[in-house]
DOSETOR-418937 format. One record per residue: residue number from 1; residue in three letters; chain; x negated, y, z of N, C-alpha, C in turn. Coordinates in pm, 1 decimal, decimal comma, padded with zeros to 6 digits, always signed. Atoms other than C-alpha are relative to their C-alpha. Layout:
REM residues N
rec k: NUM	r: Ala	c: A	n_u: X	n_v: Y	n_w: Z	ca_u: X	ca_v: Y	ca_w: Z	c_u: X	c_v: Y	c_w: Z $
...
REM end
This chain:
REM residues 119
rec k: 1	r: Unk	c: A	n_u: -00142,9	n_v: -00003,4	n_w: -00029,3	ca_u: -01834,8	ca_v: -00218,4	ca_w: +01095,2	c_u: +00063,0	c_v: -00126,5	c_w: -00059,4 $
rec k: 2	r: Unk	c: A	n_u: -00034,5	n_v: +00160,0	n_w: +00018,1	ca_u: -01630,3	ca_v: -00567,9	ca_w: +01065,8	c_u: +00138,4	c_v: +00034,1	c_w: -00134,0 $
rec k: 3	r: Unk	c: A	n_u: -00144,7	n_v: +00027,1	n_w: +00072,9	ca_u: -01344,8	ca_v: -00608,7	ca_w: +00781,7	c_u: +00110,5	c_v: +00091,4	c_w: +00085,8 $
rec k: 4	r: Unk	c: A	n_u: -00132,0	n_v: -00067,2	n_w: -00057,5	ca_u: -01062,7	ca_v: -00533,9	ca_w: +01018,8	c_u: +00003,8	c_v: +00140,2	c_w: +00017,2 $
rec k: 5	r: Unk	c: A	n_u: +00036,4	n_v: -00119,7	n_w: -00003,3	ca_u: -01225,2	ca_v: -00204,7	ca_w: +01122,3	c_u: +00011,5	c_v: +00061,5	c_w: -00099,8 $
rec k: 6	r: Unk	c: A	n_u: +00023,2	n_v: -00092,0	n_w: +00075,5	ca_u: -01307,8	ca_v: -00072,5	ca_w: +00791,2	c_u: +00181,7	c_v: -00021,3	c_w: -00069,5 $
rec k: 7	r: Unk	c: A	n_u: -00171,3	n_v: +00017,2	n_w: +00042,9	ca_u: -00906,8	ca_v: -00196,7	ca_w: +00637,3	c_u: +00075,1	c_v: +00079,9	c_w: +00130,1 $
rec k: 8	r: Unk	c: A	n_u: -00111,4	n_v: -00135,3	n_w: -00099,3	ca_u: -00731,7	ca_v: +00007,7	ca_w: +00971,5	c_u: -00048,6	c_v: +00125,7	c_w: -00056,4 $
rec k: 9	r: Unk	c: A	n_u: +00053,4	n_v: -00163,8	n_w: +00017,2	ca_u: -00965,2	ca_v: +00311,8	ca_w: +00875,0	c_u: +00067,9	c_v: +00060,3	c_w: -00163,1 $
rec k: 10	r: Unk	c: A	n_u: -00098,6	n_v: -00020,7	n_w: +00172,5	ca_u: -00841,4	ca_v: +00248,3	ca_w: +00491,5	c_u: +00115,9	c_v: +00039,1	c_w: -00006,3 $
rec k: 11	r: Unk	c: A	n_u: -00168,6	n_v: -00017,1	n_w: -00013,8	ca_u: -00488,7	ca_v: +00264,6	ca_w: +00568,0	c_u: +00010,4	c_v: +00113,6	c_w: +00092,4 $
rec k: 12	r: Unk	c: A	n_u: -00022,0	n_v: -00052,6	n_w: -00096,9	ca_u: -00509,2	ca_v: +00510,0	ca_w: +00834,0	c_u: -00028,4	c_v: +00163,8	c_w: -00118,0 $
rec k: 13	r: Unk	c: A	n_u: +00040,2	n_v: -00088,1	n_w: +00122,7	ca_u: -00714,4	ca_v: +00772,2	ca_w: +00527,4	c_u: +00131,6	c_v: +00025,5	c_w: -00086,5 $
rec k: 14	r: Unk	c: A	n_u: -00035,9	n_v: +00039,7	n_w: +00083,3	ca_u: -00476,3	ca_v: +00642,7	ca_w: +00336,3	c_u: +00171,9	c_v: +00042,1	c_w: +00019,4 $
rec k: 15	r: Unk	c: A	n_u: -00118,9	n_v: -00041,2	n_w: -00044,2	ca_u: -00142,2	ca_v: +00716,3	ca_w: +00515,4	c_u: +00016,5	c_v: +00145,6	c_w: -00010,6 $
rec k: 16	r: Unk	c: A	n_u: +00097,7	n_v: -00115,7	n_w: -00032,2	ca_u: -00329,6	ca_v: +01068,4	ca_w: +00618,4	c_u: +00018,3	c_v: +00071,4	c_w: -00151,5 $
rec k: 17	r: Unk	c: A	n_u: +00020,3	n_v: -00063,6	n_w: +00181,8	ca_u: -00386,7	ca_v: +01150,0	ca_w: +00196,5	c_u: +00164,0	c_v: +00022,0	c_w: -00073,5 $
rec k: 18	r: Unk	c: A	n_u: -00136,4	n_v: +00017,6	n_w: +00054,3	ca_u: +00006,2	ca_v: +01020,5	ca_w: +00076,5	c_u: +00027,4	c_v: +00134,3	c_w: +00082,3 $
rec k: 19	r: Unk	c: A	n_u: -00028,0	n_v: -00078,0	n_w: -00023,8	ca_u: +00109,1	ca_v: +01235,4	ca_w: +00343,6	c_u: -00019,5	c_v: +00140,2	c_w: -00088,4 $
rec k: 20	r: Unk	c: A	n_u: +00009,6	n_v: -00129,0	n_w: +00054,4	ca_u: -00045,0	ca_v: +01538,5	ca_w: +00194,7	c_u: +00017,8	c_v: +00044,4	c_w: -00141,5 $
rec k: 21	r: Unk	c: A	n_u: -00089,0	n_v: -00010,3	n_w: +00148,7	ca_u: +00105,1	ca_v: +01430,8	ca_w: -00148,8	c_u: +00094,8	c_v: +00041,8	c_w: +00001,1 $
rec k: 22	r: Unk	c: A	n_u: -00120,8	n_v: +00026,7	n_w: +00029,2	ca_u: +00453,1	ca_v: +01473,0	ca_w: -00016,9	c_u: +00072,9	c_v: -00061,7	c_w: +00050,3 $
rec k: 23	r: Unk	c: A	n_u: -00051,4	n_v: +00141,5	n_w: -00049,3	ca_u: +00521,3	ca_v: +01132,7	ca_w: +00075,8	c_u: +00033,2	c_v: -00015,9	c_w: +00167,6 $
rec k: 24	r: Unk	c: A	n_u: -00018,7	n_v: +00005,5	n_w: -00148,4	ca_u: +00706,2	ca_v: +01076,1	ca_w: +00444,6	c_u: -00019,1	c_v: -00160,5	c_w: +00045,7 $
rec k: 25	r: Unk	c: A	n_u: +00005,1	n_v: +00143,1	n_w: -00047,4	ca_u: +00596,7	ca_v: +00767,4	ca_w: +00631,0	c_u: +00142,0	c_v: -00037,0	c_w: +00063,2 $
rec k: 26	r: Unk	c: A	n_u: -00135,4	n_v: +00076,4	n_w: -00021,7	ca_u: +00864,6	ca_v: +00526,9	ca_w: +00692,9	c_u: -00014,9	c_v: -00142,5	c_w: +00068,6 $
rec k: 27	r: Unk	c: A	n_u: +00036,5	n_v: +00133,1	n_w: -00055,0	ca_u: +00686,8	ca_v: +00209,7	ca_w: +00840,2	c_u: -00188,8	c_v: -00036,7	c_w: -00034,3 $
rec k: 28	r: Unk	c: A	n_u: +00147,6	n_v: +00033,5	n_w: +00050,0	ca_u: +00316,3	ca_v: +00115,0	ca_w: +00880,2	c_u: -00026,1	c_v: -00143,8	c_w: +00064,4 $
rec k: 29	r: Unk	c: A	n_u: +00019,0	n_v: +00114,2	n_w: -00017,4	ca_u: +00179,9	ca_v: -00223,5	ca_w: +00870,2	c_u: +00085,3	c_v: -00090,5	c_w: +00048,4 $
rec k: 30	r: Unk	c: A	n_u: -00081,3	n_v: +00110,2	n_w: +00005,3	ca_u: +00488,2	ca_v: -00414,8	ca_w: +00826,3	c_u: -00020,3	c_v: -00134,0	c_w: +00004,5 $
rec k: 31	r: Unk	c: A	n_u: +00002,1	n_v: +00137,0	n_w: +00022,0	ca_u: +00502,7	ca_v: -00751,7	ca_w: +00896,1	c_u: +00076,3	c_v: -00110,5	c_w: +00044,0 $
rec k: 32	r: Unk	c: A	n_u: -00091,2	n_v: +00148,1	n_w: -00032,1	ca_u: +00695,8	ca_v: -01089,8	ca_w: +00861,9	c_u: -00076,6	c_v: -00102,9	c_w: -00025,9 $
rec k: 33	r: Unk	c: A	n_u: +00057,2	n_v: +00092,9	n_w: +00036,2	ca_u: +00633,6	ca_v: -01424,6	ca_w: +00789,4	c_u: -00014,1	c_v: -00029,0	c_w: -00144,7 $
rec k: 34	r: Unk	c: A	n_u: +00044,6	n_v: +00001,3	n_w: +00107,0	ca_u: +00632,1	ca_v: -01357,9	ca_w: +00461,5	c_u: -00097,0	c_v: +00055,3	c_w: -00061,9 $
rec k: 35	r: Unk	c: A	n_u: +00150,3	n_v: -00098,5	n_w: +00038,4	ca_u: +00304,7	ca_v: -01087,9	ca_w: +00439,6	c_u: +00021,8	c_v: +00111,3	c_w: +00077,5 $
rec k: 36	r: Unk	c: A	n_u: +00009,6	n_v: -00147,7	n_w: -00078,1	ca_u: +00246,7	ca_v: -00745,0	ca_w: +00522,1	c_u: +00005,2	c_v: +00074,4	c_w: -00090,5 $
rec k: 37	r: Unk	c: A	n_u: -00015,5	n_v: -00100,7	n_w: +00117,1	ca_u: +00299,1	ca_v: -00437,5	ca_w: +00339,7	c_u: -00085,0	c_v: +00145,1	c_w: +00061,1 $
rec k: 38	r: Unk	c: A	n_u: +00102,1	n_v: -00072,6	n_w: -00095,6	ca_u: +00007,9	ca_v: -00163,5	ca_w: +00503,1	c_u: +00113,8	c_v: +00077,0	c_w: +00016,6 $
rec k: 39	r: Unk	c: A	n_u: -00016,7	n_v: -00122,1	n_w: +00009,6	ca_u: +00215,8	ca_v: +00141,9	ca_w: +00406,2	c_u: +00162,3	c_v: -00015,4	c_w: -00042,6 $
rec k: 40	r: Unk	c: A	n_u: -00136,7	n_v: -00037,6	n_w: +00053,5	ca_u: +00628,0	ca_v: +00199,7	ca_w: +00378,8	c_u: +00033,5	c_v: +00119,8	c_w: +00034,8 $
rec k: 41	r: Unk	c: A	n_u: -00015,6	n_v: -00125,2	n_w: +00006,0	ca_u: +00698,2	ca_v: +00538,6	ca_w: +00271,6	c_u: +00092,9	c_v: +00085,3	c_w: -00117,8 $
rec k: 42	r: Unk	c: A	n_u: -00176,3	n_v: -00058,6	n_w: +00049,0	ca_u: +00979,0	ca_v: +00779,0	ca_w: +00127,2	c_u: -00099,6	c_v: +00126,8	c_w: -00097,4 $
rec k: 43	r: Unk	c: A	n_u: +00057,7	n_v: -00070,7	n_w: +00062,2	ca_u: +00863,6	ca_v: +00946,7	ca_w: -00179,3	c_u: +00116,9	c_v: +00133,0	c_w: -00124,7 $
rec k: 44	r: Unk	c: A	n_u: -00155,5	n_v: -00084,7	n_w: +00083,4	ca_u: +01197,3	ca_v: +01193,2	ca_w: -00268,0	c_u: +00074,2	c_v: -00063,7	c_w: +00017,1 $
rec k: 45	r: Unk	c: A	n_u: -00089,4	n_v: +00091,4	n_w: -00025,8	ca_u: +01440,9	ca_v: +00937,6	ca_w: -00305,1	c_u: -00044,5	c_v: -00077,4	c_w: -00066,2 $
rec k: 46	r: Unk	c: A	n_u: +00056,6	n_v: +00131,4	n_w: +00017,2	ca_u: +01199,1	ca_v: +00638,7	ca_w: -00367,7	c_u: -00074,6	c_v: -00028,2	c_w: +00134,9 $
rec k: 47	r: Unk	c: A	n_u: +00101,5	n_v: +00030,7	n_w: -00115,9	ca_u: +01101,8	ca_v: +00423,2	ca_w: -00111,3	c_u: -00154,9	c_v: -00100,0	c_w: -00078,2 $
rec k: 48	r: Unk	c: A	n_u: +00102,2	n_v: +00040,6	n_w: +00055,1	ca_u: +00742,6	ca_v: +00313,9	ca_w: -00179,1	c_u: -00072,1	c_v: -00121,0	c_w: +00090,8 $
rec k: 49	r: Unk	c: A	n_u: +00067,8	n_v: +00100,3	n_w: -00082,0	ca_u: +00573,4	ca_v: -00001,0	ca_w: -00057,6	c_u: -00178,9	c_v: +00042,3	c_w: -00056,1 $
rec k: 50	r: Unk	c: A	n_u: +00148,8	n_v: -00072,4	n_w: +00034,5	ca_u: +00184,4	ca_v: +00108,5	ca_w: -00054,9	c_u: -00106,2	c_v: -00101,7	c_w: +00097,7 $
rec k: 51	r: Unk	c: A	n_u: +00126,5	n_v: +00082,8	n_w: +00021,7	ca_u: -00078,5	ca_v: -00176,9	ca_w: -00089,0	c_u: -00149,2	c_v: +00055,5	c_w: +00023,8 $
rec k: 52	r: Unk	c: A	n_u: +00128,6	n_v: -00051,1	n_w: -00037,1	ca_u: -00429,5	ca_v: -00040,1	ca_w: +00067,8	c_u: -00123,9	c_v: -00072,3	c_w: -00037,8 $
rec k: 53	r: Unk	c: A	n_u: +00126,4	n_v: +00127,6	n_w: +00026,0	ca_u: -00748,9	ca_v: -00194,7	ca_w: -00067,1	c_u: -00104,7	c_v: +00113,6	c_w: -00051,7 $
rec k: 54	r: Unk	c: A	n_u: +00184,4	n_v: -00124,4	n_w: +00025,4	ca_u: -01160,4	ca_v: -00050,0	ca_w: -00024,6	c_u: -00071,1	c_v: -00134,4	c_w: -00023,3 $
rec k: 55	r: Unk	c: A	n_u: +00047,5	n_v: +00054,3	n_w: +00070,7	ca_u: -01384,5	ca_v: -00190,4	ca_w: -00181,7	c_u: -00175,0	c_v: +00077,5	c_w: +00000,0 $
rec k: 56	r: Unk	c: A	n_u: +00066,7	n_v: -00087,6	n_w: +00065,4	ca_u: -01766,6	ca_v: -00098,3	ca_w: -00160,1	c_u: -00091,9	c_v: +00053,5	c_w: -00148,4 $
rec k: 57	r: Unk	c: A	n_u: +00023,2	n_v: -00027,9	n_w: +00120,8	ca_u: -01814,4	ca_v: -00092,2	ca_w: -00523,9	c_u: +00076,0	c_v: -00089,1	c_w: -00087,6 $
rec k: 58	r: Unk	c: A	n_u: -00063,3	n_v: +00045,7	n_w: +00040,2	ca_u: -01655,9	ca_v: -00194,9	ca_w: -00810,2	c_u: -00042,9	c_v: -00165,8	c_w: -00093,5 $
rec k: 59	r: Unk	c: A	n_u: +00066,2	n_v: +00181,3	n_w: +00058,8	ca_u: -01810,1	ca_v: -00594,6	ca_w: -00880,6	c_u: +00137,9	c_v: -00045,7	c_w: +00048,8 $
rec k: 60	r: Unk	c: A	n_u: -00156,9	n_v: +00070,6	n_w: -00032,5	ca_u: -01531,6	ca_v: -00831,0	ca_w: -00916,7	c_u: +00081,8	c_v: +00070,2	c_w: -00061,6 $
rec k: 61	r: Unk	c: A	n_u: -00136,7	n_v: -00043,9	n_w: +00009,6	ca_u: -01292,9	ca_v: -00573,3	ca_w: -01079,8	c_u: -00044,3	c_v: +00116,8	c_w: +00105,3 $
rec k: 62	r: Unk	c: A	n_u: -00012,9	n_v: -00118,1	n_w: -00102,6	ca_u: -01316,8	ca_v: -00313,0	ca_w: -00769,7	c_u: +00138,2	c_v: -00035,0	c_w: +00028,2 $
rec k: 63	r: Unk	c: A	n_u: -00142,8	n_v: +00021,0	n_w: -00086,8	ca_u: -01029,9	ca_v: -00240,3	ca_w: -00533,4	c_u: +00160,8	c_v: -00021,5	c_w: -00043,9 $
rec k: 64	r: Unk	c: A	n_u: -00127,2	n_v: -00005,0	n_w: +00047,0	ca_u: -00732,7	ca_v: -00225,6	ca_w: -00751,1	c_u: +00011,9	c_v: -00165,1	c_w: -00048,4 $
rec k: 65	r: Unk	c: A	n_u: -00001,6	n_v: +00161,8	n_w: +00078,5	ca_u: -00800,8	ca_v: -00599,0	ca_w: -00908,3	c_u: +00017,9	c_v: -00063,1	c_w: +00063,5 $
rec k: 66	r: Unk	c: A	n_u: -00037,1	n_v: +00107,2	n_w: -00138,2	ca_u: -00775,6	ca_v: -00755,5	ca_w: -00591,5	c_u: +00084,9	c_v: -00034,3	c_w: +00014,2 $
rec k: 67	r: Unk	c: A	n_u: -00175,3	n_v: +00004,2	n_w: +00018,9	ca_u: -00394,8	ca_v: -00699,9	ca_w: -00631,7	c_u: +00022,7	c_v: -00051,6	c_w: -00129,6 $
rec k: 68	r: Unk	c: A	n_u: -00035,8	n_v: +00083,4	n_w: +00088,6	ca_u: -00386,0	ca_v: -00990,6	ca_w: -00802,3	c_u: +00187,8	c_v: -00026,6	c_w: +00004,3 $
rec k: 69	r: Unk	c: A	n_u: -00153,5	n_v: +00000,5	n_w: +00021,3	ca_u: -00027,7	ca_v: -01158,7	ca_w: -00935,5	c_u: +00024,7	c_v: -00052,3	c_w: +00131,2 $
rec k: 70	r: Unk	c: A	n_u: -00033,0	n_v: +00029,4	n_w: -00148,2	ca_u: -00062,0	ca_v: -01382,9	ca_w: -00594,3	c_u: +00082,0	c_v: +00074,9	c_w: +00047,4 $
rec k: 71	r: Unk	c: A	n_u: +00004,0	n_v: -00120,7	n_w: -00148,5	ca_u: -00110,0	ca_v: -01085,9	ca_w: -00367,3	c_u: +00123,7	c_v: +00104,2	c_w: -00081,9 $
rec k: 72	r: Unk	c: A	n_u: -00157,8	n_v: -00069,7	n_w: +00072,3	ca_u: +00204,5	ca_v: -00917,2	ca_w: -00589,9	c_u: +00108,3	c_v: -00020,9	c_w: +00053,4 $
rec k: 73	r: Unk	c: A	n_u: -00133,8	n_v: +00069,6	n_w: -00038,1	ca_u: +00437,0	ca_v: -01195,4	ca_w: -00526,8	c_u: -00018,9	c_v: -00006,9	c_w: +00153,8 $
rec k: 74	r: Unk	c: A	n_u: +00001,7	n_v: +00016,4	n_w: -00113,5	ca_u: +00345,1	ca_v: -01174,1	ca_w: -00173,1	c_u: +00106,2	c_v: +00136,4	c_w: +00045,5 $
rec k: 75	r: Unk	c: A	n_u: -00041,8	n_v: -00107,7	n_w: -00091,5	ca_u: +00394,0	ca_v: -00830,6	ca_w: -00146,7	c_u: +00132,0	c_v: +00048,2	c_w: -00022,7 $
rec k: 76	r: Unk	c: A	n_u: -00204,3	n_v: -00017,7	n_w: +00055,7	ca_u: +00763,6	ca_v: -00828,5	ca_w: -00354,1	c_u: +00070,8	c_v: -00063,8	c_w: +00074,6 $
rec k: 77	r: Unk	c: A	n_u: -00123,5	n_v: +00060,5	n_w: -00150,2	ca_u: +00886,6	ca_v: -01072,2	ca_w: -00065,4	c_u: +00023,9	c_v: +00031,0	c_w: +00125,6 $
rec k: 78	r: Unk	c: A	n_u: -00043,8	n_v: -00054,0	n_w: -00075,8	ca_u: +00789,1	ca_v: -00922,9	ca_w: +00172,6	c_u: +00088,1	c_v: +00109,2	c_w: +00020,4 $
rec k: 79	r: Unk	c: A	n_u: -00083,3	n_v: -00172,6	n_w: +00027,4	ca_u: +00941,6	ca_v: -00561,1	ca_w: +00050,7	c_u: +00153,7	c_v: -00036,7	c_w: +00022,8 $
rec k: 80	r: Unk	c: A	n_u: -00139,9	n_v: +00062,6	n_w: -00018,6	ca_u: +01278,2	ca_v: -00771,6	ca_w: +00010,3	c_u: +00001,0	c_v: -00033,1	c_w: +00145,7 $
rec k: 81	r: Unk	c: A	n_u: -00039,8	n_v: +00008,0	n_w: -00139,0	ca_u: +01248,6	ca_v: -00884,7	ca_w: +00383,2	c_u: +00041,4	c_v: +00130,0	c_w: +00015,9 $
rec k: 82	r: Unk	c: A	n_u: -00032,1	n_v: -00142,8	n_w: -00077,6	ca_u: +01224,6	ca_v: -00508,8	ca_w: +00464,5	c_u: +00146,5	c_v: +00057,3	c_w: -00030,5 $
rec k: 83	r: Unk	c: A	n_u: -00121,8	n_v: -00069,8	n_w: +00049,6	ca_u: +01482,0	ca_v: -00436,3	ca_w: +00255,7	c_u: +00137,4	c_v: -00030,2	c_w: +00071,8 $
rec k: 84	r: Unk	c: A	n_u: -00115,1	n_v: +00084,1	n_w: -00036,3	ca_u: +01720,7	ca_v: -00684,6	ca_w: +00377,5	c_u: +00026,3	c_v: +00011,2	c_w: +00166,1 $
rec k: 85	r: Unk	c: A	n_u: +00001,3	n_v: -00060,1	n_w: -00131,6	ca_u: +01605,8	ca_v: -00565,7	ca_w: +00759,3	c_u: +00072,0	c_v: +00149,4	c_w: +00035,7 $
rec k: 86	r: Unk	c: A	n_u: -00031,1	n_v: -00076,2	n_w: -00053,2	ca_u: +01667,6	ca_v: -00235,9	ca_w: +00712,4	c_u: +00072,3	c_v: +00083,9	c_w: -00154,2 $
rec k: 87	r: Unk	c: A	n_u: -00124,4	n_v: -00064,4	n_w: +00103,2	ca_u: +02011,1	ca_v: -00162,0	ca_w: +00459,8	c_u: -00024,4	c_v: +00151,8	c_w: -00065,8 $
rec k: 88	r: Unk	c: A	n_u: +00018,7	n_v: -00149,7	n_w: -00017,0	ca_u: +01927,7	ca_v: +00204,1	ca_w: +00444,9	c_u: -00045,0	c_v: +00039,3	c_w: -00132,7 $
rec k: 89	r: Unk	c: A	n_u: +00123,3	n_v: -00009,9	n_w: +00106,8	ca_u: +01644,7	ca_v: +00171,5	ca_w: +00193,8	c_u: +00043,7	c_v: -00041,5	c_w: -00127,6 $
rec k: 90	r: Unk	c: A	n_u: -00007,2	n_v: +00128,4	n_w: +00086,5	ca_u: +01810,2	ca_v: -00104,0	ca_w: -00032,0	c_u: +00082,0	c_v: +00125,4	c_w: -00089,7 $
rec k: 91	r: Unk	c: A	n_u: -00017,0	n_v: -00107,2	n_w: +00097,1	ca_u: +01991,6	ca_v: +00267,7	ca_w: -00141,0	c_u: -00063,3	c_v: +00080,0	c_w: -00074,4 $
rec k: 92	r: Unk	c: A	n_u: +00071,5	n_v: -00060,2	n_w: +00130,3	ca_u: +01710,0	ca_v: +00391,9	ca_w: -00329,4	c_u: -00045,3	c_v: -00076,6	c_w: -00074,6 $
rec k: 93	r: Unk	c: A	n_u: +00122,1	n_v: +00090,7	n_w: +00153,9	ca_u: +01440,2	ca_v: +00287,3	ca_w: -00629,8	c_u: -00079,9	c_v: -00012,0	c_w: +00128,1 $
rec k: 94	r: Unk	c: A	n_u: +00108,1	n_v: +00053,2	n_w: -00048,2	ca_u: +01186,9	ca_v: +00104,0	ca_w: -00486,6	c_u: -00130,2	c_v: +00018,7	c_w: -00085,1 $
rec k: 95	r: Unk	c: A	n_u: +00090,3	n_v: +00019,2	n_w: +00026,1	ca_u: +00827,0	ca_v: +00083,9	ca_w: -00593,7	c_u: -00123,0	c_v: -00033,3	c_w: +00031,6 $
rec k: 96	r: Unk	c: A	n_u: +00133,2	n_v: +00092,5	n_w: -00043,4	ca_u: +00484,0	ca_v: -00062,5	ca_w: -00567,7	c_u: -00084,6	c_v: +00087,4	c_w: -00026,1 $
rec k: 97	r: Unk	c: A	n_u: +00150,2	n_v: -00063,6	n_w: +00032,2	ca_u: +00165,1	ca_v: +00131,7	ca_w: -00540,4	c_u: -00107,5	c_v: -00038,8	c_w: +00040,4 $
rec k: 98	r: Unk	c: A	n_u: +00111,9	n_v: +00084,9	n_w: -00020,5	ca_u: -00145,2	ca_v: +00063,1	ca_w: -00507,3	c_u: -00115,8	c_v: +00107,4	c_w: +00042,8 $
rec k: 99	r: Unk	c: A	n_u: +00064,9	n_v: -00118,7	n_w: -00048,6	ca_u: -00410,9	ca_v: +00314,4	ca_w: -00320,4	c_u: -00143,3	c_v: -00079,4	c_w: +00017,7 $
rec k: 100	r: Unk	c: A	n_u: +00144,1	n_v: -00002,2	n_w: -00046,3	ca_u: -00792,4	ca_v: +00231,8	ca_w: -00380,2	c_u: -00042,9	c_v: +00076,5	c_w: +00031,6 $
rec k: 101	r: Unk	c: A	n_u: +00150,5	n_v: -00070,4	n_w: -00076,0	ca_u: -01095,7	ca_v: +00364,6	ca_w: -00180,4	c_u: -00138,5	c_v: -00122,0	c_w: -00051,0 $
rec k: 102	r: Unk	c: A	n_u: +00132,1	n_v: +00091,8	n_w: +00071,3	ca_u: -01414,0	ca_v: +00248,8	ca_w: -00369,5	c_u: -00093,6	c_v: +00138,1	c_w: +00050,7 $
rec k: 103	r: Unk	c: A	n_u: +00095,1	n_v: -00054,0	n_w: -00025,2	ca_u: -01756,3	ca_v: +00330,8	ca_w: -00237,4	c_u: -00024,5	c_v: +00006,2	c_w: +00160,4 $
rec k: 104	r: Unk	c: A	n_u: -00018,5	n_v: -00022,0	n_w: -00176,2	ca_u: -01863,8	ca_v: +00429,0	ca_w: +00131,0	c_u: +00021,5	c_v: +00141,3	c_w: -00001,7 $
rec k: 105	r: Unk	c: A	n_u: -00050,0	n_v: -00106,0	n_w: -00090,8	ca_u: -01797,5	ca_v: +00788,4	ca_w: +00165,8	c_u: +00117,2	c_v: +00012,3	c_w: -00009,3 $
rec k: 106	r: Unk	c: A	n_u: -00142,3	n_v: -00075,2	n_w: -00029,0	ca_u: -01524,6	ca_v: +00895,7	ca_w: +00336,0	c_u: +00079,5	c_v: +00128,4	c_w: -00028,9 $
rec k: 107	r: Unk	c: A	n_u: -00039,2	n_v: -00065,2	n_w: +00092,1	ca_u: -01515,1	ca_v: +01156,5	ca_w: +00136,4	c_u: +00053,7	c_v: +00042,6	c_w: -00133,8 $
rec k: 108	r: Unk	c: A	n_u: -00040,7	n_v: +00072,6	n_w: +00143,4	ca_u: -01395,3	ca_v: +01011,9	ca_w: -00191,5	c_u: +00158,5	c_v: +00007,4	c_w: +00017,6 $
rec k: 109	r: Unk	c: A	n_u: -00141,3	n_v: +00012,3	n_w: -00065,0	ca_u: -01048,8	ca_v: +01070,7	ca_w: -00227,8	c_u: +00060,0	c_v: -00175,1	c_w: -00112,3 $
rec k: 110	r: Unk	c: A	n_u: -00040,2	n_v: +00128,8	n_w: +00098,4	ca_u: -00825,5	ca_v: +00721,1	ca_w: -00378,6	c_u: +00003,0	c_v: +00022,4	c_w: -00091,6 $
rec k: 111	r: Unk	c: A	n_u: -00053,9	n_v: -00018,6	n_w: +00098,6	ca_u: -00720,6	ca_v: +00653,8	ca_w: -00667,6	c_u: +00136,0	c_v: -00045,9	c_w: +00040,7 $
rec k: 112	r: Unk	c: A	n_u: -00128,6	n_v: +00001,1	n_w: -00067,1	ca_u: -00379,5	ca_v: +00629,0	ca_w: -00637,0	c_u: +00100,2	c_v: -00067,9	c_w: -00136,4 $
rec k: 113	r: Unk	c: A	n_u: -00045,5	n_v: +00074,8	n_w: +00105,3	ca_u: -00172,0	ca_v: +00359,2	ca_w: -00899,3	c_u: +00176,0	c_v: +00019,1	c_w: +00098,8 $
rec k: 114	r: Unk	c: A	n_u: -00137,9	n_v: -00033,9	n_w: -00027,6	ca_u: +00167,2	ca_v: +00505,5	ca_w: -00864,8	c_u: +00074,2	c_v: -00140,5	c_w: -00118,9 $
rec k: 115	r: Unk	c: A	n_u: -00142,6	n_v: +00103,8	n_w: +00075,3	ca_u: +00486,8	ca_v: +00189,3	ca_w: -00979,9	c_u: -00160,0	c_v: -00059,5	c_w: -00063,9 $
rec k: 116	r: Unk	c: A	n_u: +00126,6	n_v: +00104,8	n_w: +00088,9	ca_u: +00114,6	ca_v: -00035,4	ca_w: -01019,3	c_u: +00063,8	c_v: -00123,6	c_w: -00024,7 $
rec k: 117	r: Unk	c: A	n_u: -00036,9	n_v: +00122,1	n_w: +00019,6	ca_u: +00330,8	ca_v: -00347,0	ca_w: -01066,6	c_u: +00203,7	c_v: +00010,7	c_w: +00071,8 $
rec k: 118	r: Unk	c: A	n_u: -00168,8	n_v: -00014,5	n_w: -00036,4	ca_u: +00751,4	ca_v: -00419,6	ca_w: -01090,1	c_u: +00031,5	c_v: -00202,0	c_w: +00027,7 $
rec k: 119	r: Unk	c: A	n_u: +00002,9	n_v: +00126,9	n_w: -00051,0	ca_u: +00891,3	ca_v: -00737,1	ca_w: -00939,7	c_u: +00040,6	c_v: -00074,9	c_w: -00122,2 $
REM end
């Protein structure tokens, strides 16, 4: 299975799991010219920007390390585009999470890094 394949199936698990936390989707695979954000979703009255990353084991750090400071500041400008697109949102707390899948089964549930990084 190629990269792109196995990252849609990540996010797709991954949308699929939040859901059954609670969490209402609000936008999937956002994108501007400033990045992408996989996952925008309404967690009570927080909207959550939700960072997807698999990994099949943890060399390098594993899936959460990947979300380096870069890939941070990417993903805090883009959240501000969204924000600034769609007024609505800019009325709650915001936050950043971060949803690994390490390993190959699809049976593994994430780990799930609730407010993993503030702008």
């Amino acid at each position: 299975m190629d990269r792109n394949r196995i990252g849609m199936d990540a996010e797709q698990r991954a949308e699929h799991w939040l859901c059954t936390q609670g969490l209402t989707l609000l936008q999937r695979n956002a994108r501007c010219r400033l990045g992408e954000i996989d996952l925008i979703m309404q967690d009570g009255e927080q909207i959550v920007f939700v960072e997807v990353r698999t990994r099949s084991g943890r060399a390098f750090g594993g899936a959460a390390a990947s979300v380096d400071w870069r890939k941070q500041q990417k993903l805090i400008r883009a959240a501000r585009f969204m924000l600034s697109r769609n007024p609505h949102w800019s009325l709650y707390p915001c936050r950043f999470d971060v949803l690994a899948f390490e390993g190959d089964s699809e049976r593994t549930p994430p780990v799930w890094y609730k407010d993993a990084f503030r702008p």
